[in-house]
TORVEX-381877 format. One record per residue: residue in three letters; x, y, z of N, C-alpha, C in turn. Coordinates in pm, 1 decimal, padded with zeros to 6 digits, m for minus. Example, Ala and Ser with C-alpha at 12.3 -4.5 7.8 and 13.67 -1.06 7.14 Angstrom:
BEGIN
NODE  residuo      n_px      n_py      n_pz     ca_px     ca_py     ca_pz      c_px      c_py      c_pz
NODE      ALA   01319.0  m00569.0   00780.0   01230.0  m00450.0   00780.0   01320.0  m00330.0   00780.0
NODE      SER   01285.0  m00225.0   00708.0   01367.0  m00106.0   00714.0   01290.0   00003.0   00787.0
***
This chain:
BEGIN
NODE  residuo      n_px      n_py      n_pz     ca_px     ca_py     ca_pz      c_px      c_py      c_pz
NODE      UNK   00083.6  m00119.6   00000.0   00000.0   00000.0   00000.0   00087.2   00124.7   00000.0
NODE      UNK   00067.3   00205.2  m00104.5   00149.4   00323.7  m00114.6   00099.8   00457.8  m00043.7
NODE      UNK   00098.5   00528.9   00007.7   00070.2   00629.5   00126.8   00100.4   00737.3   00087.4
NODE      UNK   00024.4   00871.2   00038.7   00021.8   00989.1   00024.4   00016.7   01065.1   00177.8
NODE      UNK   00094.7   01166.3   00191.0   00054.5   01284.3   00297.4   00087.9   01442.8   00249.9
NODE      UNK  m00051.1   01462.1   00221.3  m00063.6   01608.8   00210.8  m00025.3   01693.0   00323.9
NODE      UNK   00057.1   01751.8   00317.9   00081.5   01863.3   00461.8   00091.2   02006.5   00420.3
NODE      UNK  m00064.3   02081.5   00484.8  m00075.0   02224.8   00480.3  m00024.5   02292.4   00573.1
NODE      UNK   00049.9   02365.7   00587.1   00102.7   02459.3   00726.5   00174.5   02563.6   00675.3
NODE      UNK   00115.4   02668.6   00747.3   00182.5   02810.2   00661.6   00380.3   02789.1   00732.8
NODE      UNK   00397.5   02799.0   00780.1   00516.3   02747.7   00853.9   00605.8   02652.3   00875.8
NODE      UNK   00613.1   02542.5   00808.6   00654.0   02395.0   00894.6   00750.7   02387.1   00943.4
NODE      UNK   00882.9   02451.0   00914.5   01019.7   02488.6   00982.6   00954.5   02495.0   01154.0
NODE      UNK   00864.6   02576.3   01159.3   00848.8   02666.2   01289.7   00765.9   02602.2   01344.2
NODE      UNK   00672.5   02506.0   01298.2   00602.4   02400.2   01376.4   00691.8   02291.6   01483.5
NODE      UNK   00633.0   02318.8   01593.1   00744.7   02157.5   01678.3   00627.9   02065.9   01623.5
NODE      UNK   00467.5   02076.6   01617.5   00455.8   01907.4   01588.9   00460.7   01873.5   01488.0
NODE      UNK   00478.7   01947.6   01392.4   00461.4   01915.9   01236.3   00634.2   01827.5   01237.9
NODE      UNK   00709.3   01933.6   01278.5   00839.2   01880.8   01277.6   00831.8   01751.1   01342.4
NODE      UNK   00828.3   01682.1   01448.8   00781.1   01575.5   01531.5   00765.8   01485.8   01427.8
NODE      UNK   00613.4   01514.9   01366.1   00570.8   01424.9   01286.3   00667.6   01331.2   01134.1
NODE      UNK   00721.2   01483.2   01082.6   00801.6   01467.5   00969.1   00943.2   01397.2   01032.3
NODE      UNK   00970.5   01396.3   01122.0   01102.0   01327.7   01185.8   01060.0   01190.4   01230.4
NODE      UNK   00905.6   01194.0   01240.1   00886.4   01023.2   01299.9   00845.4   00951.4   01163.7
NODE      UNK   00888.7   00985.9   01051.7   00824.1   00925.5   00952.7   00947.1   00791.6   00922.8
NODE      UNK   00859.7   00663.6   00916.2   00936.4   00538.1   00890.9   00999.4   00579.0   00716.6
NODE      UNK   01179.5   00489.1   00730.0   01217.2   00511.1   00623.5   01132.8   00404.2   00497.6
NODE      UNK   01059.6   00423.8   00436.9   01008.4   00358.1   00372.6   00958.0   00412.7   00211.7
NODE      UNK   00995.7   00337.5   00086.4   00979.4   00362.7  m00034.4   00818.8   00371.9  m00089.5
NODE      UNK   00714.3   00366.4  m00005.0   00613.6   00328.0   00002.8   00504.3   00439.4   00045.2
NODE      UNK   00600.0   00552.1   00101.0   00552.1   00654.7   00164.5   00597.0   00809.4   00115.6
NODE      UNK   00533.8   00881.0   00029.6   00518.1   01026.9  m00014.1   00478.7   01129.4   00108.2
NODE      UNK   00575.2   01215.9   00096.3   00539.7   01343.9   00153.8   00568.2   01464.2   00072.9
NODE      UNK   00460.4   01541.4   00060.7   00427.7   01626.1   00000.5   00385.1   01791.2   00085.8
NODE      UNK   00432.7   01817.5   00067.6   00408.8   02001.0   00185.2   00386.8   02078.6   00035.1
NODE      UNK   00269.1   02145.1   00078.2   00171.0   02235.0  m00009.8   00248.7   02310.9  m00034.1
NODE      UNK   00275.3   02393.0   00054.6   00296.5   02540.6   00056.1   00502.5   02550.9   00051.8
NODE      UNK   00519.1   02436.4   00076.9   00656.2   02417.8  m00036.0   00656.3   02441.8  m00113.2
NODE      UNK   00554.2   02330.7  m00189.8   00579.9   02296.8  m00383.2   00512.4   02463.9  m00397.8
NODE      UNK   00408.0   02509.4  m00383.8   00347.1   02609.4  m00399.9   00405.1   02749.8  m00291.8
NODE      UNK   00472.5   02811.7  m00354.4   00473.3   02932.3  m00207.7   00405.2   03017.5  m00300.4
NODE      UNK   00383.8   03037.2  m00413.5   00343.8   03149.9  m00494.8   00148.6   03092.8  m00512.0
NODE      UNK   00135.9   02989.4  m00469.8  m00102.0   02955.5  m00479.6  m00060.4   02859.9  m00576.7
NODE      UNK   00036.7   02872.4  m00731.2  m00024.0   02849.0  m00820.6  m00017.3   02668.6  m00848.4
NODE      UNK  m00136.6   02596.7  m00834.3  m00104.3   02496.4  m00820.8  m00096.5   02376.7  m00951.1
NODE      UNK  m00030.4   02282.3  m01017.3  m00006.6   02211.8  m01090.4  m00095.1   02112.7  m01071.1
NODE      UNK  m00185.7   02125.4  m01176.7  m00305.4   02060.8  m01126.9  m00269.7   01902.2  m01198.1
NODE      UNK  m00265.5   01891.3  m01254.3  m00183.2   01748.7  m01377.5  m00120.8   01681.5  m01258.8
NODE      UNK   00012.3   01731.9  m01207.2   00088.7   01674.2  m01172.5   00035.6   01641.4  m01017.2
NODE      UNK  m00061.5   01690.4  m00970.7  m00124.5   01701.9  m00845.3  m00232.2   01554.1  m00837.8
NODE      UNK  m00310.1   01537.8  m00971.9  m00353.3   01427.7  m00973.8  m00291.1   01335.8  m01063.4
NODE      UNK  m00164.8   01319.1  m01065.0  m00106.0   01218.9  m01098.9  m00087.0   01148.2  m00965.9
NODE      UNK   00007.7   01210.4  m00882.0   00009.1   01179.8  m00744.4  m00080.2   01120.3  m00692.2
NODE      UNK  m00207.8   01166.3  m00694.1  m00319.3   01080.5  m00656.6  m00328.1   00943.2  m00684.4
NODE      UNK  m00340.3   00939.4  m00798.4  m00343.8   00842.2  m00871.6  m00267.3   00753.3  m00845.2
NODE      UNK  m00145.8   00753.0  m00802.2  m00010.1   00660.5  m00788.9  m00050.7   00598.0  m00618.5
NODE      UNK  m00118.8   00677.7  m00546.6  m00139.7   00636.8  m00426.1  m00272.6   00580.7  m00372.4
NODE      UNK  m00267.5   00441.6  m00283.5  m00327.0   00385.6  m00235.3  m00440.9   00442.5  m00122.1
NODE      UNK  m00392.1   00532.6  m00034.6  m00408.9   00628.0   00100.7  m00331.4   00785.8   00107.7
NODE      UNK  m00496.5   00858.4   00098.8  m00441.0   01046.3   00092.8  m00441.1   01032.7   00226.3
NODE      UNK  m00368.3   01073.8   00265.3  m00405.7   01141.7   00389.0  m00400.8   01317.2   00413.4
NODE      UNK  m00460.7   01368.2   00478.8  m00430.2   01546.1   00505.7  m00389.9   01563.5   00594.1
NODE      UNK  m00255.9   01630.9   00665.2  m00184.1   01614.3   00762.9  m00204.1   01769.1   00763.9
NODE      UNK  m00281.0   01848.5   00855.7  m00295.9   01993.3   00860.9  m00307.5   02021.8   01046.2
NODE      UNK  m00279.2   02163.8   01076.9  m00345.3   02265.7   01190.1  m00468.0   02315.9   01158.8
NODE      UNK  m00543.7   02215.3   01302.4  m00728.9   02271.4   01273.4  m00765.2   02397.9   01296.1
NODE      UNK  m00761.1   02450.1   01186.1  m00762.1   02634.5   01222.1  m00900.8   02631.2   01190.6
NODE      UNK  m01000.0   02685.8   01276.4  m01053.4   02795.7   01283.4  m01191.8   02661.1   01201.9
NODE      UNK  m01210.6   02538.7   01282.1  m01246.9   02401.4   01238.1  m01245.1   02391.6   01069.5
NODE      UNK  m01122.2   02387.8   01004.7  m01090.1   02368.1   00887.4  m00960.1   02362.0   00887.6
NODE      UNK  m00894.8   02385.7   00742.9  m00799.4   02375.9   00755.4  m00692.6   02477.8   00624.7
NODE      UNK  m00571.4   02476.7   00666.8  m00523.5   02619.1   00611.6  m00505.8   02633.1   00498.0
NODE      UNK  m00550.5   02785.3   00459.6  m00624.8   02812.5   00250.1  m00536.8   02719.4   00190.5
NODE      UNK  m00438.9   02714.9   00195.6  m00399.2   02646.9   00076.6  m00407.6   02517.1   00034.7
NODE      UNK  m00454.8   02478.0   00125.0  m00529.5   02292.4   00141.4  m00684.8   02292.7   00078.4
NODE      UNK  m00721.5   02399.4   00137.6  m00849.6   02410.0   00059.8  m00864.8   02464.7  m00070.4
NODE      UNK  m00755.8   02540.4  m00148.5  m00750.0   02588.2  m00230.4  m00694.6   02467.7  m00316.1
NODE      UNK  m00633.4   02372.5  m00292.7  m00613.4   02261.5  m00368.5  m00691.4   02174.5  m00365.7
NODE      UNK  m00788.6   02164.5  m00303.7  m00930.9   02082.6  m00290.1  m01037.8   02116.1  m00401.0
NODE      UNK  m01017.2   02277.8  m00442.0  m01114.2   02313.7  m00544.5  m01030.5   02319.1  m00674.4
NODE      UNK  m00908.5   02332.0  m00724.1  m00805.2   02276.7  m00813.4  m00815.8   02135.8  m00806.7
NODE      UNK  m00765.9   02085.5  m00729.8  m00713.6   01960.3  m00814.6  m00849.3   01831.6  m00805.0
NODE      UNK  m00929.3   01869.9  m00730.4  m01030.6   01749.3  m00712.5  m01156.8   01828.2  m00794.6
NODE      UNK  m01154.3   01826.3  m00933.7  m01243.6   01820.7  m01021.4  m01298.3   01745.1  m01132.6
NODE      UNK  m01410.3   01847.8  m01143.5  m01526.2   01724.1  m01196.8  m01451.3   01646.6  m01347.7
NODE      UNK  m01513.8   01488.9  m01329.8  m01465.0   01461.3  m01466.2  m01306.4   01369.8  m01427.9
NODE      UNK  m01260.3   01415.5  m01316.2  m01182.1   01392.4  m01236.9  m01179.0   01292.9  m01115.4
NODE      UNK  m01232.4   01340.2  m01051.2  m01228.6   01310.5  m00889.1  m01409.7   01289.4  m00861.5
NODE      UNK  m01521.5   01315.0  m00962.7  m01652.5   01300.9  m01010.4  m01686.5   01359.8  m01070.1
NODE      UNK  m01813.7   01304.8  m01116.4  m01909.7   01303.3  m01228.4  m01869.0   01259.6  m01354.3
NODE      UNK  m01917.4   01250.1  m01461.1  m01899.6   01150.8  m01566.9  m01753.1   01106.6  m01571.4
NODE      UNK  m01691.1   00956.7  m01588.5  m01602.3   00925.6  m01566.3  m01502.9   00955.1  m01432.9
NODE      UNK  m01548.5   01052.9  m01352.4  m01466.5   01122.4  m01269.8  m01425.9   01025.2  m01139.0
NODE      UNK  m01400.3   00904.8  m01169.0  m01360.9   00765.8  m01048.9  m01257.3   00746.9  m01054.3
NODE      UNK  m01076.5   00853.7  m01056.5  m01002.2   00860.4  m01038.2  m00954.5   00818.8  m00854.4
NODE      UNK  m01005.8   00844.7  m00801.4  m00979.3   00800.9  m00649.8  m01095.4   00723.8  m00574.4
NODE      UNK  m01163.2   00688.3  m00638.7  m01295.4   00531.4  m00578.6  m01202.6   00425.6  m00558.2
NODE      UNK  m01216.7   00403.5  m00422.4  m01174.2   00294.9  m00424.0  m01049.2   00322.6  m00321.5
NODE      UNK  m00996.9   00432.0  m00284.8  m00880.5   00450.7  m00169.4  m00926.5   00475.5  m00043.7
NODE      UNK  m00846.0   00524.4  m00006.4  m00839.9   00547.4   00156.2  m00790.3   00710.2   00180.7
NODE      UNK  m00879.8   00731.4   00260.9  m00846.7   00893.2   00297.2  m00876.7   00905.5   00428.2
NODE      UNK  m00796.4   01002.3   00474.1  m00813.0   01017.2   00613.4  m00718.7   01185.1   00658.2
NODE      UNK  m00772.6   01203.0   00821.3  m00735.0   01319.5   00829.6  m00634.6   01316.6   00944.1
NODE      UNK  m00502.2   01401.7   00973.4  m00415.9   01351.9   01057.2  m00426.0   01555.3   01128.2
NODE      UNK  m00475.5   01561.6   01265.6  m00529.0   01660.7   01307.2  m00429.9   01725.5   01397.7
NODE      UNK  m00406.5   01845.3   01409.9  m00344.6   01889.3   01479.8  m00368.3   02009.8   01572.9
NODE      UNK  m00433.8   02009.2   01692.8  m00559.2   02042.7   01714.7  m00516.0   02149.9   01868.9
NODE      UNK  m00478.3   02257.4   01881.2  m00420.2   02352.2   02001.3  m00553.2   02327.8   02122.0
NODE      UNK  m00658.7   02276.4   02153.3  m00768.5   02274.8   02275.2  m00773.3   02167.2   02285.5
NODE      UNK  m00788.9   02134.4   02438.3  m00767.5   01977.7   02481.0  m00890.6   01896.7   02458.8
NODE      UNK  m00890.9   01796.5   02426.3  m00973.4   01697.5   02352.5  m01109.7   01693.0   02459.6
NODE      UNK  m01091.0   01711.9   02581.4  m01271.2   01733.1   02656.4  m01323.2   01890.6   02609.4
NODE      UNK  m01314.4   01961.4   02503.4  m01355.7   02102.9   02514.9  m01447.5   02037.7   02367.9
NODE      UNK  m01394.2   01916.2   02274.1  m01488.7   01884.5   02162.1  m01579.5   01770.8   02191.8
NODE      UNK  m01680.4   01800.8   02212.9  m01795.9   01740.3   02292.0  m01899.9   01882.5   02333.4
NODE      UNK  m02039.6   01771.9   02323.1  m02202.2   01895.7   02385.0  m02150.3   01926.8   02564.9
NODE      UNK  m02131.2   02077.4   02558.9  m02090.2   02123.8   02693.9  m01955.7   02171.6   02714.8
NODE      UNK  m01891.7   02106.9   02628.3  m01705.5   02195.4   02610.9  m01694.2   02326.5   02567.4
NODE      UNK  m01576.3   02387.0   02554.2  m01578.0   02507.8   02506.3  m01618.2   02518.3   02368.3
NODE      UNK  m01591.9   02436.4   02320.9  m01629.0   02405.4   02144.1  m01715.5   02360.7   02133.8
NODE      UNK  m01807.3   02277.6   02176.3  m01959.5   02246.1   02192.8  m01994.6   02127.7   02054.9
NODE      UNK  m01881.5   02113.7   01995.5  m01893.5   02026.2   01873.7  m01779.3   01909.1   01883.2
NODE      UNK  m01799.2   01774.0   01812.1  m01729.8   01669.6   01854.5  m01660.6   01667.1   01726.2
NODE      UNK  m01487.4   01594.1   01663.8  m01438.9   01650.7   01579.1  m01487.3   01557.5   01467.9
NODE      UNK  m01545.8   01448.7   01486.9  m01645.3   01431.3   01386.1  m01738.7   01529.9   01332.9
NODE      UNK  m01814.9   01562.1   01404.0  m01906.3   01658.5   01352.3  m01847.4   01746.9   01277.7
NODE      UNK  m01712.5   01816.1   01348.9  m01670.4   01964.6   01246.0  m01588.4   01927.5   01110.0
NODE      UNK  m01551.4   01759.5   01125.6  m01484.9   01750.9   01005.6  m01580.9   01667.8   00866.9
NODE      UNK  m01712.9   01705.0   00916.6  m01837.4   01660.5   00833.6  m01767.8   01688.7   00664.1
NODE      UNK  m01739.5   01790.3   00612.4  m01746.3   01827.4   00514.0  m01593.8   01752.5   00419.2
NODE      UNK  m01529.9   01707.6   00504.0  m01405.0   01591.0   00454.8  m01472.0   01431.1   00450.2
NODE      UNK  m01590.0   01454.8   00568.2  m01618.2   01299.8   00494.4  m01703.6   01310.4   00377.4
NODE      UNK  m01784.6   01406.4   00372.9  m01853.9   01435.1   00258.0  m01763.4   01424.2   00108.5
NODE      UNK  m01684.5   01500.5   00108.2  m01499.5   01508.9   00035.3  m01513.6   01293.2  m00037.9
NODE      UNK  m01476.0   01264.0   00067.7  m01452.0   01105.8   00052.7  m01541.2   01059.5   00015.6
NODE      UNK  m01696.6   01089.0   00062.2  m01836.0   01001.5   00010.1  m01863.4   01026.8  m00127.4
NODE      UNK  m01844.9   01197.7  m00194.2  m01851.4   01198.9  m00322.2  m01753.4   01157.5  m00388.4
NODE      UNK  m01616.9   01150.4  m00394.9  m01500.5   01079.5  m00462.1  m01497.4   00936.2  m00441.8
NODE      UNK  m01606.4   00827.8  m00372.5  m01551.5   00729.8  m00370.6  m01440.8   00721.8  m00275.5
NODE      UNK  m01381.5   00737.4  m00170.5  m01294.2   00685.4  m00117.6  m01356.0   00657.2   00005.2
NODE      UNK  m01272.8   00523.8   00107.8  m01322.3   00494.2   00219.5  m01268.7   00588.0   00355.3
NODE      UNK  m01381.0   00629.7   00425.7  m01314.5   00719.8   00513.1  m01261.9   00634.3   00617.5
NODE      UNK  m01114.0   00703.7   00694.0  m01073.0   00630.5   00786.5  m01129.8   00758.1   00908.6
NODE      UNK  m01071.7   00730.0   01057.2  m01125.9   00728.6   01155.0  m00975.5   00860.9   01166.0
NODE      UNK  m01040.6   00985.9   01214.6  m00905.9   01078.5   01215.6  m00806.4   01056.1   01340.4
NODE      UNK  m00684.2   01103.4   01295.7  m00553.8   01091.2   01407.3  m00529.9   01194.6   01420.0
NODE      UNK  m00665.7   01229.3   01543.4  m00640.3   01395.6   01613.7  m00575.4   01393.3   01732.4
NODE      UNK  m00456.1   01482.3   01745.4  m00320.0   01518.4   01801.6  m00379.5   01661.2   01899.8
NODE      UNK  m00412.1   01640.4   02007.8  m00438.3   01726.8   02104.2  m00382.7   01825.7   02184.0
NODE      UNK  m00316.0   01914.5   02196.3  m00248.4   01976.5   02270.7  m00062.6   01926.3   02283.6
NODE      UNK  m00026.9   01900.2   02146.1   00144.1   01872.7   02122.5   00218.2   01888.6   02260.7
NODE      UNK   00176.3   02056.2   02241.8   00332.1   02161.0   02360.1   00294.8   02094.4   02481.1
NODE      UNK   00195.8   02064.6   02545.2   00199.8   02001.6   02640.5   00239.7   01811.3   02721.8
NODE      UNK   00246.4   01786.0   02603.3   00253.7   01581.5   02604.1   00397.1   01569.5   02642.6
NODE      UNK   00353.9   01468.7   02718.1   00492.7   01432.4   02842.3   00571.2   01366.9   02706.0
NODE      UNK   00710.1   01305.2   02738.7   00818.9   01231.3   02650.2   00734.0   01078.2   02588.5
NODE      UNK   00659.7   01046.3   02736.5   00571.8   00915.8   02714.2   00485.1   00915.6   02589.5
NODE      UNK   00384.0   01035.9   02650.9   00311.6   01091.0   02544.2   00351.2   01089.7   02427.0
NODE      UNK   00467.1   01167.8   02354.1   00492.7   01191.8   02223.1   00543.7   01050.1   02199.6
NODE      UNK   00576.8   00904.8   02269.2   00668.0   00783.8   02186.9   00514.7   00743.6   02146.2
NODE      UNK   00378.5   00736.6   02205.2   00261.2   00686.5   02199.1   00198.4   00704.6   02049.0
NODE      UNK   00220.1   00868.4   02074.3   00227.1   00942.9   01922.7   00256.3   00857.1   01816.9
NODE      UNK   00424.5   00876.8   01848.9   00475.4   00831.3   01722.0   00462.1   00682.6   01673.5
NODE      UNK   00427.3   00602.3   01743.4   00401.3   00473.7   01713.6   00225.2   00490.3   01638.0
NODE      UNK   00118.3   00561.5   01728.6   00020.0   00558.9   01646.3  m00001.2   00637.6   01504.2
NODE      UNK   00114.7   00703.4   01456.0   00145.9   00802.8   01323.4   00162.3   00675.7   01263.8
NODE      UNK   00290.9   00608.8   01270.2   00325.8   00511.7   01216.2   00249.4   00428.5   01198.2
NODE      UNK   00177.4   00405.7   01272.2   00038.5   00288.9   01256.9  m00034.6   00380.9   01131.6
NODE      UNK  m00081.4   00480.7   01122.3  m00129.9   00568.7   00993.1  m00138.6   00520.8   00871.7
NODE      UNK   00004.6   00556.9   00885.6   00099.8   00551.1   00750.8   00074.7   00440.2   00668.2
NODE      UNK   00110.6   00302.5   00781.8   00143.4   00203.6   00741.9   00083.6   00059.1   00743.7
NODE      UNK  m00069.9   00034.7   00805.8  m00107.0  m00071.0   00780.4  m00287.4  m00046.3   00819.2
NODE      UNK  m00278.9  m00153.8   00746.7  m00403.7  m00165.8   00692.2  m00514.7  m00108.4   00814.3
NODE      UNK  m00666.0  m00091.7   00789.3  m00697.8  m00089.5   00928.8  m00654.4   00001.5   01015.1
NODE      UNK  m00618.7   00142.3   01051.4  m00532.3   00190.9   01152.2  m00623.1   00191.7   01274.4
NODE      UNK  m00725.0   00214.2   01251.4  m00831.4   00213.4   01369.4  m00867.0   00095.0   01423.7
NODE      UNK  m00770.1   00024.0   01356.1  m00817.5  m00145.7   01429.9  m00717.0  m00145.5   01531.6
NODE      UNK  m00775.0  m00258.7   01694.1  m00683.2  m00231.4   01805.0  m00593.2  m00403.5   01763.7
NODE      UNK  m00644.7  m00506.8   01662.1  m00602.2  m00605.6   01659.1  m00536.1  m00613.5   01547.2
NODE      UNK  m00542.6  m00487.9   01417.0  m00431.2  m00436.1   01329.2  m00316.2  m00402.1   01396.1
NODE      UNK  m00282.2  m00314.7   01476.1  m00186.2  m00166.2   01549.1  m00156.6  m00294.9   01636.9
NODE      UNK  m00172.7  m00434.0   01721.1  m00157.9  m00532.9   01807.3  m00039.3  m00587.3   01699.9
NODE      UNK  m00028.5  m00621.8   01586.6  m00029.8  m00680.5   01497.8   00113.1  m00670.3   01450.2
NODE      UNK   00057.1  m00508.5   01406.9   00171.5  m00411.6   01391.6   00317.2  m00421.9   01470.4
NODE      UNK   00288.0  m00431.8   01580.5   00358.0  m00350.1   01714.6   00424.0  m00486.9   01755.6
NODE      UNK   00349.3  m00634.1   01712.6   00474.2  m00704.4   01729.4   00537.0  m00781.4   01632.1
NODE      UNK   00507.7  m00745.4   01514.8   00568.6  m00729.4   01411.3   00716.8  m00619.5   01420.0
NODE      UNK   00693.5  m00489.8   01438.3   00807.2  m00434.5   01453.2   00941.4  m00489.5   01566.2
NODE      UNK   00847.1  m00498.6   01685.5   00935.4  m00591.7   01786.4   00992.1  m00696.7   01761.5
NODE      UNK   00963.1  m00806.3   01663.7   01041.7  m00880.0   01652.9   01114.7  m00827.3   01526.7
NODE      UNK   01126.0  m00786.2   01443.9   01205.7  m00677.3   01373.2   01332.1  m00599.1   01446.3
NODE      UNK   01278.4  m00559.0   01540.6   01416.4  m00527.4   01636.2   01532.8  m00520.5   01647.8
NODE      UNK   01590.9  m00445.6   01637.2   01782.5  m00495.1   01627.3   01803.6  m00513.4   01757.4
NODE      UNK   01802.4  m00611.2   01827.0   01912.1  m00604.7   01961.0   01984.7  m00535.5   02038.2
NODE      UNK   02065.1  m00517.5   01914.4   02172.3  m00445.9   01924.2   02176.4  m00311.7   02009.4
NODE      UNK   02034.0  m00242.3   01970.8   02021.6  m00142.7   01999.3   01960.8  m00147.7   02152.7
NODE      UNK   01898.6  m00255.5   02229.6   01899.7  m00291.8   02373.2   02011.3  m00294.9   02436.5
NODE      UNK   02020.5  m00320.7   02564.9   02182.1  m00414.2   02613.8   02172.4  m00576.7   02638.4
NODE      UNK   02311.4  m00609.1   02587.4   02247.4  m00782.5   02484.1   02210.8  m00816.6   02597.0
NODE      UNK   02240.9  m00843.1   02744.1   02202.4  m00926.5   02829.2   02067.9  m00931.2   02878.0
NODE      UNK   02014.2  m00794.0   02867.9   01816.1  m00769.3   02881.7   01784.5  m00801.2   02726.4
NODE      UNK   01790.7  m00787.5   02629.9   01728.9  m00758.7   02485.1   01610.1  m00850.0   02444.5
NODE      UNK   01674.9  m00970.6   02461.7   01622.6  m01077.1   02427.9   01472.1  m01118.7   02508.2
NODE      UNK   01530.7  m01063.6   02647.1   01413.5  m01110.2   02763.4   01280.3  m00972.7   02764.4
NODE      UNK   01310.0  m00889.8   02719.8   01289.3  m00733.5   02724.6   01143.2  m00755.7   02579.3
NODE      UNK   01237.2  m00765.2   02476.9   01157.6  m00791.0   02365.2   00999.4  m00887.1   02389.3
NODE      UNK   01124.7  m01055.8   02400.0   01017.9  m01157.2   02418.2   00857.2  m01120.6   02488.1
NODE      UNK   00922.5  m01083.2   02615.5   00784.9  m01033.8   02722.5   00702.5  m00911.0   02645.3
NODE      UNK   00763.3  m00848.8   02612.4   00672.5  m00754.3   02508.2   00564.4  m00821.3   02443.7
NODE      UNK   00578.6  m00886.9   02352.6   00542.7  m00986.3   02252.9   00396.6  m01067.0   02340.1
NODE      UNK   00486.0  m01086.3   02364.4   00410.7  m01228.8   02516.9   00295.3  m01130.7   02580.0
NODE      UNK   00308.1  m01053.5   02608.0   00208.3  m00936.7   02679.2   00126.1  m00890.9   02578.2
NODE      UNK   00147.0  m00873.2   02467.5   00062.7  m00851.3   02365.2  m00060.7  m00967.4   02306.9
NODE      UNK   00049.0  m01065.1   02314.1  m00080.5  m01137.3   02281.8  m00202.0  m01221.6   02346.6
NODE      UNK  m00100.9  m01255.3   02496.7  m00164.5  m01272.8   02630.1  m00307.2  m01166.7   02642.4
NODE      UNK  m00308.5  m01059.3   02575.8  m00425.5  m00969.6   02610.8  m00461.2  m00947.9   02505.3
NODE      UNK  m00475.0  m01005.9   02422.1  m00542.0  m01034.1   02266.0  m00616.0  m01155.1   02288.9
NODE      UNK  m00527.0  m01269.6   02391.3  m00660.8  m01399.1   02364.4  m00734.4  m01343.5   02491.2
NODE      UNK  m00747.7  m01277.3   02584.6  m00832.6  m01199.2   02693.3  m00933.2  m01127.4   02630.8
NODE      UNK  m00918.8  m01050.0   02515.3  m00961.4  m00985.1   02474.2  m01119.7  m01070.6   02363.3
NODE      UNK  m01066.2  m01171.6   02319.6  m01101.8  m01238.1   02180.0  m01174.4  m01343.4   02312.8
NODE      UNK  m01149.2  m01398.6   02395.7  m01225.8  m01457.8   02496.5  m01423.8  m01380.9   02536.3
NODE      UNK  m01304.5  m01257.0   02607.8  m01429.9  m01169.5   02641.8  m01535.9  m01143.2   02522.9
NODE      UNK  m01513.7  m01141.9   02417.7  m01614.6  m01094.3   02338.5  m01649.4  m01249.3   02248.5
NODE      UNK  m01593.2  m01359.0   02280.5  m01674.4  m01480.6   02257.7  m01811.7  m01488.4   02360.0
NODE      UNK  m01761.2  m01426.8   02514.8  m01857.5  m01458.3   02628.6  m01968.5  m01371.9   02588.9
NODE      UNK  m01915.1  m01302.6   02531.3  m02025.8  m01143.1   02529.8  m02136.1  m01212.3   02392.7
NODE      UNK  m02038.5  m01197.5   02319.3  m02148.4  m01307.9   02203.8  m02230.2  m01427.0   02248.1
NODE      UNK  m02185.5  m01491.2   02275.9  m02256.3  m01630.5   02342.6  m02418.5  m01577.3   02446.6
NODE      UNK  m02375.1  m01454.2   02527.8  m02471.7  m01429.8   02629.3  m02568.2  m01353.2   02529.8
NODE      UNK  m02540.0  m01310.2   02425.0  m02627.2  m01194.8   02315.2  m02723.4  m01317.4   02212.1
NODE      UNK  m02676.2  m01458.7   02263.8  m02754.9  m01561.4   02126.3  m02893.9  m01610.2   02194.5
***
């Protein structure tokens, strides 16, 4: 699966999470990054070469700052360029039916203020209505967004959590699945270089990882046999 990421940000030098993000990106041939307002500092956008890109990729994703519950002009200004009719829909226009799109959020108010009664009074489903709409008319399957809450504040813990669930994004199937990202995670672990442990823990360090993962996968796959069984 080949992986597009659109990234709008008037700034990205000057972003810490954007930076974060672009530094946690796995080295992989499989994965495009693209910054808008790079290729474009002058608006004018290459519309050809914009949906070629598309085209070559399996999963868009939009990697933006939720300004102002949207996201910044020049993301949207390539939304009305390059996703047209004939194109992206209406007659013949089934250039992207059939992918995966999703939104990777970057969001300055802490995640209890989006909800009925928060300061924002709206849940980020609701405000990002008009991106799934985006996906329902183009044919693509919407994924479940990877909204990033309050960066400047997330402990060291916090940001490794991050970066493992980015990576989960990027890179496999399902990201919203907890028995995909299970999957994932000890897949990479046994991938592992050693090396990079100290040899005398590495081995024991890893294993139990592993072992803990899946120990609460058959807990998991148990409980919801019981739960089924009591629902027949």
């Amino acid at each position: 699966m080949k992986t597009l990421i659109l990234i709008s940000h008037p700034n990205l030098e000057e972003s810490s999470s954007q930076q974060f993000l672009v530094q946690s990106l796995p080295e992989s041939t499989e994965i495009t990054v693209h910054y808008l307002e790079g290729a474009y500092p002058d608006g004018q956008i290459d519309i050809k070469k914009e949906q070629e890109l598309l085209k070559q990729h399996d999963r868009i994703l939009f990697q933006f700052p939720f300004y102002w519950y949207s996201s910044p002009p020049l993301l949207k200004h390539w939304q009305d360029e390059v996703l047209e009719e004939h194109f992206a829909f209406g007659y013949r226009g089934n250039k992207l039916r059939g992918k995966e799109f999703g939104l990777i959020l970057v969001i300055g108010v802490g995640e209890k203020e989006y909800q009925t009664g928060g300061q924002e009074g709206y849940s980020i489903s609701e405000l990002t209505k008009p991106f799934q709409a985006m996906a329902n008319k183009t044919g693509m399957t919407y994924l479940k967004p990877l909204s990033i809450f309050q960066f400047p504040y997330m402990t060291e813990e916090e940001k490794m959590q991050l970066l493992i669930q980015y990576q989960q994004w990027l890179m496999i199937d399902r990201p919203d699945s907890l028995k995909a990202r299970e999957q994932w995670l000890i897949q990479e672990l046994e991938n592992t270089d050693q090396q990079l442990i100290e040899a005398d823990s590495s081995a024991f360090i890893l294993d139990e990882a592993i072992e803990m993962i899946e120990d609460n996968r058959l807990e998991l796959d148990e409980l919801r046999m019981h739960i089924d069984n009591d629902h027949q």
